[in-house]
N, C-alpha and C positions, 0 to 999 in steps of 0.2 A: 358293647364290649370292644367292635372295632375302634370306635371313636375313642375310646380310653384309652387303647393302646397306643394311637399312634398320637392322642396327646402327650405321654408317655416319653413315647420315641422322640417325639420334637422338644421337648424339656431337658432329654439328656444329651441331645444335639447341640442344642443352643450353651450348657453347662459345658461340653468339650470345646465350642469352638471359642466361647467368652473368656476373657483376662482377666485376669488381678489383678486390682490396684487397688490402693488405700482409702479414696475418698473417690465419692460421684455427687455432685450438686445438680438438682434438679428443678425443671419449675420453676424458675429464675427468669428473670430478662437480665439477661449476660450481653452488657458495652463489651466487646471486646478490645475496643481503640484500634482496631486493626487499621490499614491501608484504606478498606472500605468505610470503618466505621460500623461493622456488619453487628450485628443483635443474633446471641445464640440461648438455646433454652438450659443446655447442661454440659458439664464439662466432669472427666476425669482426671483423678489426680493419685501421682503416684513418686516415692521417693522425692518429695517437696515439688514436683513438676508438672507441669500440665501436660499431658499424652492426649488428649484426644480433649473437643470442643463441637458439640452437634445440637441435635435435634435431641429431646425427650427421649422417646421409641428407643433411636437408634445407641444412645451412650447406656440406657436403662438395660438392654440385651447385647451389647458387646460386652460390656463389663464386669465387674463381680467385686465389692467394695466391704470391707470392713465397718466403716462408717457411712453413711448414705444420708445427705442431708436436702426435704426439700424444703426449696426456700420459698413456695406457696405464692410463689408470685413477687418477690421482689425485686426493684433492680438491684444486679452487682457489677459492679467496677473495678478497675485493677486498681490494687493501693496505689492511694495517691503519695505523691511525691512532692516534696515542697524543694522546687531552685536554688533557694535561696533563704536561708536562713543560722541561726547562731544554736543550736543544739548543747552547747555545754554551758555560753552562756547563758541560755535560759535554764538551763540546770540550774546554774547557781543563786539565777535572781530566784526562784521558787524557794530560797532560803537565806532571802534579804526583805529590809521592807521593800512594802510594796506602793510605791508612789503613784500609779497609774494613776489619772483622771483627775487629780487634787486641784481644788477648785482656784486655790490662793495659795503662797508660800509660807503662809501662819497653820494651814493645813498640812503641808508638809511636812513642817516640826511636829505637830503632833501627831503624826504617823510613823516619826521618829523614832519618839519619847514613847508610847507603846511598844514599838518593837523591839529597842532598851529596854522597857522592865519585863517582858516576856522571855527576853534572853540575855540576863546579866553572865551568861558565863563567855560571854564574846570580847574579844582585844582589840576589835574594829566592829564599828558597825556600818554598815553599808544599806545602800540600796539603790534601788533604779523607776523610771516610769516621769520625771517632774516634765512639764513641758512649762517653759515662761509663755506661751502662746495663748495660755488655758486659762492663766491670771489677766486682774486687772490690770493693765497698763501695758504687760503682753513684754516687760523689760525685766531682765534678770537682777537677780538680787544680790543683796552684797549678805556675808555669811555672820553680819553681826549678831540674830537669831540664833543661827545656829549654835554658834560659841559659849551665849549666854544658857543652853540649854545642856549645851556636852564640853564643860570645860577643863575636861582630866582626861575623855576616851576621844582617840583619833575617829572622825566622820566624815567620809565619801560618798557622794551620791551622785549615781550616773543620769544623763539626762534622756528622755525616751528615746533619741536616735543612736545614741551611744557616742556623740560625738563632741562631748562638753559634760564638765563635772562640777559641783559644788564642793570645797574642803573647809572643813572650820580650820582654826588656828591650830590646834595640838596636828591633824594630819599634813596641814603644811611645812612647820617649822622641821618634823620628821623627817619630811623631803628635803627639805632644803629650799624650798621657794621663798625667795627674796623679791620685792618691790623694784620692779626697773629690768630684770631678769627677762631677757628674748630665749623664746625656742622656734627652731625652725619649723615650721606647718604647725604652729599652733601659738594661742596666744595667752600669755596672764594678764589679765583683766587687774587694773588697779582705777580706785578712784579717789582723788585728792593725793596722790600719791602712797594711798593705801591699800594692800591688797584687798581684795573683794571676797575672793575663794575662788570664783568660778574662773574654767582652765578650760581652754578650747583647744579641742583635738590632742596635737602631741604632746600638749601643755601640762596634760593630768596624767604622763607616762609617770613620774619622779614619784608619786604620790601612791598609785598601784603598783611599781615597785616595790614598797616597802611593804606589802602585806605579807603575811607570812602563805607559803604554799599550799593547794589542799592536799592531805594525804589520800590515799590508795582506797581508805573506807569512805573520806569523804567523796570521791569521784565515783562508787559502787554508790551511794546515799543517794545523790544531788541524779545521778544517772538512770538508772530506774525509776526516778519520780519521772523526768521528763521523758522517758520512752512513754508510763504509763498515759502521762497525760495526749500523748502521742498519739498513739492506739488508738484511743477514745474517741479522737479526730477523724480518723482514716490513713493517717499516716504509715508508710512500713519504709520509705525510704525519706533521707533527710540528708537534705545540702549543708555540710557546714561548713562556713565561711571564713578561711581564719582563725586555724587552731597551729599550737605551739607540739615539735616532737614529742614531749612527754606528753601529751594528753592523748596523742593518739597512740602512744606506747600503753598508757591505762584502757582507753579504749577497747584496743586490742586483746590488754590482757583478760576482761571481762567478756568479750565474745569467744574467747578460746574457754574461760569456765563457765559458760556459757548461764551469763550472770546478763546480760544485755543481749536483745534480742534483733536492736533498732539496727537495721542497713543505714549505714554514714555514707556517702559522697565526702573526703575531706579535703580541701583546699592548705596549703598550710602559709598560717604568716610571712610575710616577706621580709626576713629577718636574717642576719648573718645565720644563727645557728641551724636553723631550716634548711636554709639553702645548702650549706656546708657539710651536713649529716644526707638531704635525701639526693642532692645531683651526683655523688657518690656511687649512688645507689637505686636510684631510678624509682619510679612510681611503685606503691605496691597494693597485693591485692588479697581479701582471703575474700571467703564468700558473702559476707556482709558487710566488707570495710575494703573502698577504695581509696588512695590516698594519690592523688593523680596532678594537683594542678595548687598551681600559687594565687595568693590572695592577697594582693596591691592596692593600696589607696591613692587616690591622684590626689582628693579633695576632700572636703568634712562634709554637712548637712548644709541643707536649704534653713531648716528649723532657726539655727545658731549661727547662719550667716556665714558659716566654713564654707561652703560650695564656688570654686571659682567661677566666676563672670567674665563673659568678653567686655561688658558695659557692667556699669555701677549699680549696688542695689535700689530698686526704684526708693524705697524707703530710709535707706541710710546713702543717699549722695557722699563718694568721694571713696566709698568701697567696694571692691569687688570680690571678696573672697580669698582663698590663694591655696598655691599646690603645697602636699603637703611635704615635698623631697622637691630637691633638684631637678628641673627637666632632665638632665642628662642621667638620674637615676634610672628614670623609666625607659631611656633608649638604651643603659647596658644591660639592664634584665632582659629586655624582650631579645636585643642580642642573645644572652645566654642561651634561655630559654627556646630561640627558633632552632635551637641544635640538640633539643630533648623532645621527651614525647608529654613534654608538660604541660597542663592548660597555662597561660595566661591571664588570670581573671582581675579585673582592675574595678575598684571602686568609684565609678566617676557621677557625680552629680549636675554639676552647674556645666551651662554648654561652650566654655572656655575647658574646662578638665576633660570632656567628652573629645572636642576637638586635637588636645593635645594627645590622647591615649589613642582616637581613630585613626591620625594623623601616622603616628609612631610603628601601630600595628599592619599599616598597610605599607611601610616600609619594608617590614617583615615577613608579611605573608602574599603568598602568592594568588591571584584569583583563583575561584576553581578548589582552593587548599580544602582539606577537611582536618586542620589542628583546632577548629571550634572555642579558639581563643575566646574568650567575652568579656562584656563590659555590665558590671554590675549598675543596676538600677538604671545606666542613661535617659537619668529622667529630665535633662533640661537639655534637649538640643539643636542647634542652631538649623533655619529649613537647610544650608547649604552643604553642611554636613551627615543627613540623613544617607545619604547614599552609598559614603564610604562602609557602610555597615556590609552591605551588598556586594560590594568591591570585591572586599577580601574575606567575605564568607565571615562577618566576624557577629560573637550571637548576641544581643541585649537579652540580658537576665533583669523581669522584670518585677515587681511587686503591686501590683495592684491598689492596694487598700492605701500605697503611700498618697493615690492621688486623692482617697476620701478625706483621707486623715489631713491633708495640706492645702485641700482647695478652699480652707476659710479663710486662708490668709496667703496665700502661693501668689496671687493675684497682685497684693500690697508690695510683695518681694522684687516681681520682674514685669509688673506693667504687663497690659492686656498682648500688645505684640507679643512676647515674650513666651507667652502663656502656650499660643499654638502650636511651639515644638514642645510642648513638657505633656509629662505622665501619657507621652502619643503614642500607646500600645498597635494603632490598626497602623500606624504610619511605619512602626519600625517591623510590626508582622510579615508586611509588605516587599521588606527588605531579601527576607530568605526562604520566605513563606512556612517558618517555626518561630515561635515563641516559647520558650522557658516561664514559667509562674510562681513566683517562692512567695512568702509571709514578709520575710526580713526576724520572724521572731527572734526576740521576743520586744524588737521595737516597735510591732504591729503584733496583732492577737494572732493567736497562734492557728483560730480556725480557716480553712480552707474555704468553706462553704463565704464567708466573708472574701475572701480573695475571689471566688468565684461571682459573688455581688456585685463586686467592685469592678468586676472587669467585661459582664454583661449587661450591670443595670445601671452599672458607673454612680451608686446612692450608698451611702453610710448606713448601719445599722438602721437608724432610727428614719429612713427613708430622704432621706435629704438628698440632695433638691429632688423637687418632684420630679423636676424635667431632666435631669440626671446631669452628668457634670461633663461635661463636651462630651457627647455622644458619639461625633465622630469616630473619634475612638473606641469605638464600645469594641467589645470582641464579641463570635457568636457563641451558645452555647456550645457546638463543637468544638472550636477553637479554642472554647474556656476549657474544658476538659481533657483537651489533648495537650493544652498547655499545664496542666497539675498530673499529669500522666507518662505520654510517650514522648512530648516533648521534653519535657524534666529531665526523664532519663537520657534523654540522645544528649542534652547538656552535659550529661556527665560522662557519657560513654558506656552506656549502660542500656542501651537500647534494646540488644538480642539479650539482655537475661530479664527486663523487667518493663513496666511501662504499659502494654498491651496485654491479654490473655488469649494467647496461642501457642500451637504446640512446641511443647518445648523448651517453654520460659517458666521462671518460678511462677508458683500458684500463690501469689501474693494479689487477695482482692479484699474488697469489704462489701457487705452485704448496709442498706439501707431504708428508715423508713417509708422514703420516696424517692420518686426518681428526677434527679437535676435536669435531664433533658423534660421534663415534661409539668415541674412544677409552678407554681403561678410565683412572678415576682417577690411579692410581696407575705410569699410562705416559704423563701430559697433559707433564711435563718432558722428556719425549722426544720432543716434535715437533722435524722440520729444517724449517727451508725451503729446498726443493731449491734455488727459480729467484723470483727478483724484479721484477718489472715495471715501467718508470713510462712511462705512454704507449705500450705497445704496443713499448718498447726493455728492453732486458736490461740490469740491473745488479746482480745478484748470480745 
């Protein structure tokens, strides 16, 4: 009887002194990305927040939970975060066709021609994914096909980097594209003095101007699909690259009726109206939408030959690419820009564009600085230039899966020298000792677990090459995961609310079939994510 009582007594002890909170996850191998990189069994969560991170025993008896989930032994990780990627344009391509993977350009057409009779209620049809790298001959095509197949509806198709388009004739004459016609940072492709269609870089602006806008339901439509497919991934937060005031005005308005759930990072176009509406008015922030930093191109793609060169492409003698503005464009922004609290994020590919944007910023920034200026993708860089990264504290945001997707032919592009400053993740690591990790979607697949392939086992889905693709490079699994995590967020300045799981940060993780730190190579494309988090709510 005494034994009962003072079991008793110690259950209403333990009842007085334990809290309330919403949720307790137990049983878990919890990464927290912390400092240590420390492994914990169970974590409380309360008002979307982590309050406490421990041991079993101890979060089981301090607490007192509504919900109480164990996770039986799984790893969890804090959602991941992609660097670097296009969030609204992959909305939109999820309702275009879908050109990914097409073997030849007579495939193309008819992935067309399907997606036209599936949706005759369209005034354009579009799509995205063609790579000429993927076809025979690996040279782009002239749009006589096309025409003969769509000769009454305007047709655009974006190419998989997004930096080159195909137009039949009804979408060009609409623009206005004429035979002989220069645009600056971009080119129209004619042969025999005929247009071809295809439009490089700023070349295919005249042509996506004429589309009509989407309305308010379709960015609620196209927006929800791609958070959903989001989720799925392990996604809760997402770099967008390059979006326009009104989309982040729709944006916005769908997280206030809280119709979108997805955390944006958004960069905005480098555009008079951008500029003109938010320097005005300075960055802004609600709890799932930060709008902090500019989004600049120096250069095009490696793919379609946009990418400036110091030297000529090994494969086309006598070209090297080019910028896509004025030099003196990118020295007045960064002017502006060092007297805001704005990121400067610049597009740069080729290690001419790299050197002029590193060059520029370290004009600007001071050593030591923490404005965490970046340069997107710096995938081709010269060795003499690697340092200024360092200099001036500046961050390469990098993608991974670009170097799976381009080492069948990166090589043909810029000659074996050339090669050893590209897709050089350990090199530029090295620099500040953070790396950033994005997809680029939806010009790379959207999954994570492939960025994390690419950037540990340096192989393509399908295990290519055996021996991996300059391993040099490799990054280690830590570093892969701090880079799709707590680095991501320090990219965007998001470091104390998200990235890690500890106290005090949103309870944004995802629970998995396996654990990344421990899985065999060759089974890393078989992770699921069972369960999705954002704030301590379930959405996947």
């Amino acid at each position: 009887m005494k034994h009962v009582y003072l079991f008793f007594l110690l259950a209403i002890l333990i009842s007085c002194t334990s809290s309330n909170v919403d949720m307790i996850v137990h049983h878990a191998v919890i990464y927290t990305v912390d400092d240590q990189f420390s492994i914990k069994e169970a974590m409380a969560i309360k008002d979307g927040k982590i309050v406490a991170i421990g041991k079993n025993d101890e979060i089981l008896a301090r607490y007192n939970a509504g919900e109480i989930i164990d996770a039986k032994g799984q790893a969890l990780y804090p959602g991941l975060i992609d660097a670097h990627a296009h969030f609204v344009g992959y909305a939109r391509s999820l309702f275009q066709a879908d050109l990914f993977g097409t073997k030849t350009w007579e495939e193309t057409i008819e992935r067309l021609k399907v997606f036209a009779l599936q949706h005759p209620e369209l005034k354009w049809i579009q799509g995205r994914g063609w790579d000429q790298n993927r076809w025979p001959g690996k040279q782009f095509p002239t749009n006589e096909l096309l025409n003969k197949a769509f000769p009454n509806i305007p047709v655009v198709i974006t190419r998989v980097d997004g930096h080159a388009s195909i137009a039949n004739q009804t979408a060009l004459d609409l623009a206005g594209i004429k035979a002989g016609q220069t645009v600056t940072g971009g080119d129209i492709q004619t042969q025999n003095g005929q247009l071809t269609g295809v439009l490089i870089d700023n070349a295919d602006n005249a042509v996506y101007a004429k589309i009509p806008d989407p309305t308010k339901e379709d960015y609620n439509r196209v927006l929800k699909a791609a958070q959903t497919n989001c989720f799925a991934q392990g996604l809760t937060t997402v770099t967008d690259c390059g979006l326009n005031y009104y989309d982040v005005e729709m944006i916005d308005e769908l997280h206030k009726a809280n119709r979108l759930q997805m955390r944006l990072y958004v960069m905005l176009s480098d555009n008079d109206n951008n500029i003109n509406k938010y320097l005005k008015t300075g960055p802004y922030k609600t709890d799932r939408l930060f709008v902090n930093g500019f989004k600049v191109y120096a250069d095009g793609a490696l793919g379609s030959r946009g990418a400036c060169l110091l030297q000529h492409y090994s494969d086309e003698p006598g070209w090297g690419g080019f910028l896509l503005r004025n030099k003196s464009h990118y020295d007045s922004l960064a002017n502006v820009l060092s007297k805001t609290s704005f990121q400067m994020c610049t597009h740069a590919i080729g290690d001419s564009a790299n050197r002029e944007i590193l060059n520029i910023y370290n004009k600007y920034l001071k050593p030591g600085n923490d404005r965490r200026w970046r340069i997107e993708h710096a995938q081709i860089v010269h060795p003499d230039d690697f340092s200024k990264f360092g200099a001036a504290a500046i961050v390469p945001s990098v993608q991974p899966t670009h170097g799976t997707s381009d080492m069948y032919w990166a090589t043909s592009r810029l000659g074996k020298e050339r090669m050893k400053g590209a897709y050089a993740y350990k090199q530029l690591l090295q620099q500040n000792g953070w790396l950033p990790l994005g997809t680029d979607f939806p010009v790379e697949d959207i999954s994570p677990f492939k960025t994390f392939l690419a950037a540990v086992v340096r192989k393509d889905a399908a295990g290519y090459p055996a021996e991996g693709f300059q391993m040099e490079n490799a990054l280690t699994r830590k570093e892969a995961v701090r880079g799709m995590t707590i680095w991501a967020a320090k990219s965007a300045f998001l470091e104390k609310e998200v990235g890690s799981l500890e106290p005090g940060k949103k309870a944004d993780f995802i629970l998995m079939n396996q654990d990344l730190m421990k899985v065999k190579d060759t089974d890393i494309l078989k992770t699921k994510v069972t369960a999705t988090y954002i704030g301590g709510k379930k959405v996947h």
